[in-house]
N, C-alpha and C positions, 0 to 999 in steps of 0.2 A: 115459581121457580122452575129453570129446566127440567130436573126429576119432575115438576105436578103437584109437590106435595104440600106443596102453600103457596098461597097467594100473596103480594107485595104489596105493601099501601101505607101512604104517607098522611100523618096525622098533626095537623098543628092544633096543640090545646095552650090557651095561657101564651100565646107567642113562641111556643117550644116547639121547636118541628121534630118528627123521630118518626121511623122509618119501622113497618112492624109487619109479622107473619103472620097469618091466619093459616092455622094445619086445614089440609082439605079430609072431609071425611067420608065415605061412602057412604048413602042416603042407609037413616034406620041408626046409624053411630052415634054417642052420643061426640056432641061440638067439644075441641080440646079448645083452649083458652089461648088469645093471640099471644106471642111474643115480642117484646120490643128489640131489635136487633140494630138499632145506633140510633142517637141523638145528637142534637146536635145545637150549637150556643144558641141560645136567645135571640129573637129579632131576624136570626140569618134565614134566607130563602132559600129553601132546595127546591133549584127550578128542574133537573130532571135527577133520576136514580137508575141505577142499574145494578143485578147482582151479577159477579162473574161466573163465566158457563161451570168453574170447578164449584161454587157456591161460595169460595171462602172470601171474596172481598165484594166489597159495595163499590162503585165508584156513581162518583155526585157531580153535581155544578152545581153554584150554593152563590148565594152574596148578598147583598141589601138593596131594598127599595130605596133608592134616592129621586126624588125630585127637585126642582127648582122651579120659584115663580119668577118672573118679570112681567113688573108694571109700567107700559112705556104711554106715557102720558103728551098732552100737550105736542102731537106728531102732527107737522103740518107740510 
């Protein structure tokens, strides 16, 4: 985060993406326990994240793997 005082990092478990904090601690501290700070549906891909410079919103770009095959046979 701008302030320093946590780190950002995005965790897909189970297909669930969410977005989470780590407090940073001055070495000798003990470790405070990550925050989950959003989630987000099922399936959907957060290709990048950001927090804003105030801290109070996230903004994302998000969406689904789509692929397609084509089988083009018999090409002469």
């Amino acid at each position: 985060t701008k302030d320093g005082k946590n780190i950002i990092y995005a965790v897909y478990k189970d297909e669930v993406p969410s977005i989470w904090a780590q407090p940073v601690r001055p070495s000798g501290v003990p470790a405070a326990p990550p925050k989950r700070i959003a989630s987000f549906p099922a399936e959907t891909r957060v290709w990048a994240a950001t927090i804003s410079p105030d801290g109070k919103q996230i903004l994302y770009s998000s969406g689904r793997d789509v692929t397609d095959a084509v089988l083009i046979s018999h090409f002469h």
